[in-house]
N, C-alpha and C positions, 0 to 999 in steps of 0.2 A: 493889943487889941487886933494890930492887923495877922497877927502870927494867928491869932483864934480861929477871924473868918477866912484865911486862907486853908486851917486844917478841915474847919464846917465846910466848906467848898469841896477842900478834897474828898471826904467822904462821903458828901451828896453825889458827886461824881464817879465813885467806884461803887456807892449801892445802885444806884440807876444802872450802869453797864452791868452789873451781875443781876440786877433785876429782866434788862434786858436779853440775857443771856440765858437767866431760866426761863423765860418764856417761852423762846426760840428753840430750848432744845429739851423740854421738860415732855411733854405727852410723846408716848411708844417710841421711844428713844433705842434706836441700835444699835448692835457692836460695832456699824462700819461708821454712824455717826457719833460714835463714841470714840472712836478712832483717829477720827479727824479733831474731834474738838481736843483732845488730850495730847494734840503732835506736840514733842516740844519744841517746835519752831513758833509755834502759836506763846502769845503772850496775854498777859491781863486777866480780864473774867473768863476766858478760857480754861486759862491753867487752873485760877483758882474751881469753877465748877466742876473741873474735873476732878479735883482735889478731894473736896467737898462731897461730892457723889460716891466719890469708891470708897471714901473715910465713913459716909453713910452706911454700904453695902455691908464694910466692915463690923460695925457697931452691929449691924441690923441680923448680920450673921453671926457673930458671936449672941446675940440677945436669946433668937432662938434656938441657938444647939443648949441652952441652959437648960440640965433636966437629963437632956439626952446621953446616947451611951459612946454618943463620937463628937467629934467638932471639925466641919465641913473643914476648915482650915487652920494654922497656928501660928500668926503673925508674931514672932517673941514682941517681950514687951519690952519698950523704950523705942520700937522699929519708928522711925521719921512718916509724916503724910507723904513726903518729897521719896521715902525708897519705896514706900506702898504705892506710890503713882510709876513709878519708871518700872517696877517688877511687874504691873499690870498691863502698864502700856504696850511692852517690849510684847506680851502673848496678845492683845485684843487686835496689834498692828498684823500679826501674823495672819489672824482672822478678815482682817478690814472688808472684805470682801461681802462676811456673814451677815445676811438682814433679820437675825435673830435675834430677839432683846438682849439689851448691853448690861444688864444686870445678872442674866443667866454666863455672859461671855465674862464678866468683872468675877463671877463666886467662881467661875470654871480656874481661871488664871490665879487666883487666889490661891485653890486647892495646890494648883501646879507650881509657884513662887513659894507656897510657904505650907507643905506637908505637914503632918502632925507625925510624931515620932509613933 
């Protein structure tokens, strides 16, 4: 019982920190604070919403090239969230500077990391 309410505990305690963390960085969100939130010196709901967001952009990107006669980018399939996060990071840190939305600077790096043949 006590193994139970200490896992219930622990996960009330990382939804709340990633709940707090999309709050803080969810509306017009940019490359330079998408930059920072994604350092990997940064840990916890951090990492994870950085995660979560590009793995979004991803899904969101491939959703809509369906149909079409290209595909903005071509992540192979089985690639990790964990090499999809450090192949985006390594171009958006280049940018940090840009206050251009971090999802236009996420599809950009995308293209750049993982070309289509």
């Amino acid at each position: 019982m006590r193994t139970l309410c200490a896992l219930v505990m622990l996960v009330a305690a990382s939804t709340s920190a990633m709940a707090g963390a999309y709050e803080k960085w969810n509306s017009n969100l940019m490359i330079n604070q998408l930059a920072e939130i994604c350092d990997p010196t940064e840990a916890g709901a951090a990492q994870l919403y950085c995660t979560y967001y590009m793995m979004g952009l991803v899904d969101g990107l491939v959703i809509s090239s369906i149909g079409q006669a290209y595909a903005p980018h071509c992540v192979p399939e089985g690639t990790s969230s964990q090499t999809v996060r450090r192949a985006v990071y390594e171009r958006i840190a280049a940018w940090s500077a840009s206050r251009k939305p971090a999802a236009t600077g996420v599809a950009a790096a995308l293209s750049a990391a993982f070309p289509c043949p």
